[in-house]
N, C-alpha and C positions, 0 to 999 in steps of 0.2 A: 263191023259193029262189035261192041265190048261186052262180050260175054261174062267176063269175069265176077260181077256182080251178082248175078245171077246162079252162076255156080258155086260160089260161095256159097248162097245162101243155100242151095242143094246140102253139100257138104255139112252145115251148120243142121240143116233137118236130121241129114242120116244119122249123124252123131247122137243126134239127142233121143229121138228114134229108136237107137242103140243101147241109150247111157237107159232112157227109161224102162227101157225091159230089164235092163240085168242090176238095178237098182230095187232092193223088195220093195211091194206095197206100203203107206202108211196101213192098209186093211191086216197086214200080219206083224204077229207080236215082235218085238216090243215098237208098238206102233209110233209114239214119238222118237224113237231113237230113226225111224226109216223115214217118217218126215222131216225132220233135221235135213237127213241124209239127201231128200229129194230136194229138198229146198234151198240146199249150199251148190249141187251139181249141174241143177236146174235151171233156176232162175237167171238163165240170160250169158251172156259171155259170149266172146268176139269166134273162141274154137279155135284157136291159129294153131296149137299143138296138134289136134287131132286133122284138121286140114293140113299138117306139114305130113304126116302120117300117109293120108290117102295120096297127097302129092306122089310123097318120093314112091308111095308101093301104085302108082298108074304109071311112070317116069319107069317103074321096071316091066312092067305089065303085069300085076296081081290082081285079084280076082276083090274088086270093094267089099265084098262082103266077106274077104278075108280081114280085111283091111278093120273092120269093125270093132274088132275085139280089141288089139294094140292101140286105137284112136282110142274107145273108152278109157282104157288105161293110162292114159296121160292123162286125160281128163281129170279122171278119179284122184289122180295125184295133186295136178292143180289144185282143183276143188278143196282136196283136201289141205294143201299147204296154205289157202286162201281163209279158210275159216281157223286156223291155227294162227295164224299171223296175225290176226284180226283180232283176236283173245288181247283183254287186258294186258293180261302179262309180258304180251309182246308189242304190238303198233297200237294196241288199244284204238280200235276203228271205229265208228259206228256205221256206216255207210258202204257198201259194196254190190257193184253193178246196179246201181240207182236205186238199191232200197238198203232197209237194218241188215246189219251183219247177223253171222247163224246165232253168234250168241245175245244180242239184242231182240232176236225175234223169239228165240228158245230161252236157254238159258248158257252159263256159264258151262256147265259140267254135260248137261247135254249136245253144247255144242263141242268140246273135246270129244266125246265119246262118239259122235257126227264125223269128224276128220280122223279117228284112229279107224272106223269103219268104214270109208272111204277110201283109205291108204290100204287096208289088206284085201278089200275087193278086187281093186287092181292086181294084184299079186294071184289072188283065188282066177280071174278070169283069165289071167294070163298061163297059168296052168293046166285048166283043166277045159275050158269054153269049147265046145265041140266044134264051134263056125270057126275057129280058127286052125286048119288046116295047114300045120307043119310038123315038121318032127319033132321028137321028143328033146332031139340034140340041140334045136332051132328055140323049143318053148324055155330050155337053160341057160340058153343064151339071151332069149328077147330079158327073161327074167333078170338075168345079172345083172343086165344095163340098166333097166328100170329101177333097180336097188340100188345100186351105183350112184343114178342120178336125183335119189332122192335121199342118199345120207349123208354122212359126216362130208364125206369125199364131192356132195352136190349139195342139194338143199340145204339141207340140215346146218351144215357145215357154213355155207353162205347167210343164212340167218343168223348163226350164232356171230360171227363177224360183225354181219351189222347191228344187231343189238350191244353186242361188247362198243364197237365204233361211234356210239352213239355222244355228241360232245367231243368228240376227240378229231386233231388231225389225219388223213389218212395219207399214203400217197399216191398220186396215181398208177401205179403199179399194184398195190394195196389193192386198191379201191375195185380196178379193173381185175382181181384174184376175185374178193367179194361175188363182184356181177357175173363174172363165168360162174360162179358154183351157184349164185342165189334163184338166178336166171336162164346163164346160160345151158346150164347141165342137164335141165327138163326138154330145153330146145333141142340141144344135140340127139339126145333119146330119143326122142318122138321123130325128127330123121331116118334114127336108127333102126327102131324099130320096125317102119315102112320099109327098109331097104330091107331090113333081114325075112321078111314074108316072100321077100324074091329066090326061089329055089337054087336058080344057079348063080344069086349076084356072087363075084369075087370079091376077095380082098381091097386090091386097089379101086374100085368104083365104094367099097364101103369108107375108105381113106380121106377118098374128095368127099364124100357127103359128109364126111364127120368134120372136115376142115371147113367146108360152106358152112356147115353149123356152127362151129365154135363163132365164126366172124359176123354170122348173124346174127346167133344168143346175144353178144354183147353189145352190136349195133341194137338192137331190140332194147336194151334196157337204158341203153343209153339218151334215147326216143323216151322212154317211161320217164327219164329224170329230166328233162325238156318240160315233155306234156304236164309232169306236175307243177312246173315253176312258172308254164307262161298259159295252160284250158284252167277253167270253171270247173267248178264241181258240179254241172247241172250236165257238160260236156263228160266230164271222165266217168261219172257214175262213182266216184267215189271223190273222201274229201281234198281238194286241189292245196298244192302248198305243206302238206302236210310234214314232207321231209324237212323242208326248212323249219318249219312249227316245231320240229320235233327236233331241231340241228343235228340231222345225218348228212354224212360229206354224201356228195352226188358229183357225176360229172359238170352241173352247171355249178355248183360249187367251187368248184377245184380249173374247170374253165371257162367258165361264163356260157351263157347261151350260144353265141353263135361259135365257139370251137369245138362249143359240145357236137352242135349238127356237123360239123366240118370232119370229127372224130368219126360220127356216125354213117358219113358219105363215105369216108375212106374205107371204115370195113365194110358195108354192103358194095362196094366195090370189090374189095377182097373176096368177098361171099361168093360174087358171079361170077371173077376170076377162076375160082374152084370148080363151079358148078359148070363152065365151060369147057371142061375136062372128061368130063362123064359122059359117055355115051347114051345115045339119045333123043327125045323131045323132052328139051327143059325148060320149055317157055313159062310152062304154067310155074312151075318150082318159081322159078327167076319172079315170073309177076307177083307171088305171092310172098317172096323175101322185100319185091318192091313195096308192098302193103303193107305189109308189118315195120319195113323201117319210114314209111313216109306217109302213117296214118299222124288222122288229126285228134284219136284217142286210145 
């Protein structure tokens, strides 16, 4: 029987479980800035970050309720990069995870002030959160990575590309730089981060996991530029088509749809080549790079 379902959805509870305690009340000042806050974090999402989180840290044997703090913090970052992107001045969205985006439900400025507070929370919980239970040396490290993979060198750096890229040809070398920092960079870290709660993982087991990651970050995004060109917007929860609407180069752009999936097979091939390396039970890891590259939203 296929369990998989089902634990997921575990996973998906603990998280939010999680995210909601250490997200303030709207009932404490300043109270729409924390509804914002709850309302960009909250409202729905698949979790695959924070499930690759609990993955890799049971794959080592970590205690989930260490696992808790590092999974919010992807999150928070998501979250946060999800209502920035969505700003006029960026994808100008109105739509995300089947309802108004933060700044169409709030406002413009409340909703910046919603993802800049998002973004340091991660950083505040990943420092000091008592249930996370590693060293001092361990909380500098998860920290780097999670800075890492959300500036100039990760996120930041992958938006600003695709925004510059916008109308213009890219190439697929290009394009595939883009997807590892816009995409991929959150994926890798939220690996990472799971594996670093493992007290005595090594070096080379941290190596393969960060190699499964990069081939699955970009397999992963490469599925998002599919799903935009061929689901509904009633399917994605947000609006479908939109890259093309907007003429940003995409993998189906640049190879059409079915080389894009063929592009897409080949690195989660790569991904489990890696992750067959590692010492362990990888099933669940393995099934859940299989979801993420072969969902239908």
């Amino acid at each position: 029987m296929n369990d998989r379902p089902d634990r997921w959805r575990l996973l998906r509870h603990q998280v939010e479980q999680a995210l909601g305690a250490r997200i303030p009340p709207p009932e404490r000042p300043p109270g729409r800035l924390h509804e914002a806050m709850r309302y960009a974090s909250l409202g729905g999402g698949k979790r695959l970050r924070a499930m690759l989180v609990y993955t890799t840290g049971e794959l080592l044997r970590v205690a989930p309720s260490v696992l808790d703090v590092p999974a919010c913090a992807v999150e928070l970052i998501h979250a946060y990069s999800l209502v920035h992107d969505d700003l006029p001045a960026m994808d100008n969205d109105d739509l995300r995870r089947g309802r108004a985006t933060c700044h169409r439900a709030f406002d413009e400025a409340t909703a910046i002030l919603a993802g800049d507070a998002l973004q340091t929370l991660a950083f505040e919980i990943l420092s000091s959160d008592p249930a996370l239970e590693v060293s001092a040396d361990t909380r500098l490290r998860m920290i780097a990575t999670l800075t890492e993979a959300s500036g100039a060198a990760g996120m930041a750096g992958g938006q600003a590309i695709d925004l510059a890229a916008v109308g213009d040809a890219l190439s697929l070398a290009e394009l595939e730089t883009m997807h590892r920092l816009k995409t991929g960079a959150l994926i890798r870290a939220s690996i990472a981060l799971g594996a670093l709660c493992a007290p005595e993982v090594d070096e080379p087991t941290l190596v393969a996991l960060d190699n499964f990651g990069q081939s699955l970050g970009l397999a992963f995004q490469i599925v998002d530029d599919i799903l935009d060109e061929v689901a509904d917007t009633e399917t994605l929860g947000k609006a479908s088509g939109a890259d093309r609407a907007q003429n940003k180069p995409t993998y189906t752009s640049l190879q059409g749809v079915e080389q894009a999936r063929a592009s897409a097979a080949t690195l989660q091939a790569d991904a489990l080549a890696q992750l067959a390396t590692v010492s362990g039970e990888t099933a669940r890891l393995a099934e859940l790079a299989d979801f993420m590259v072969c969902r239908g939203h």
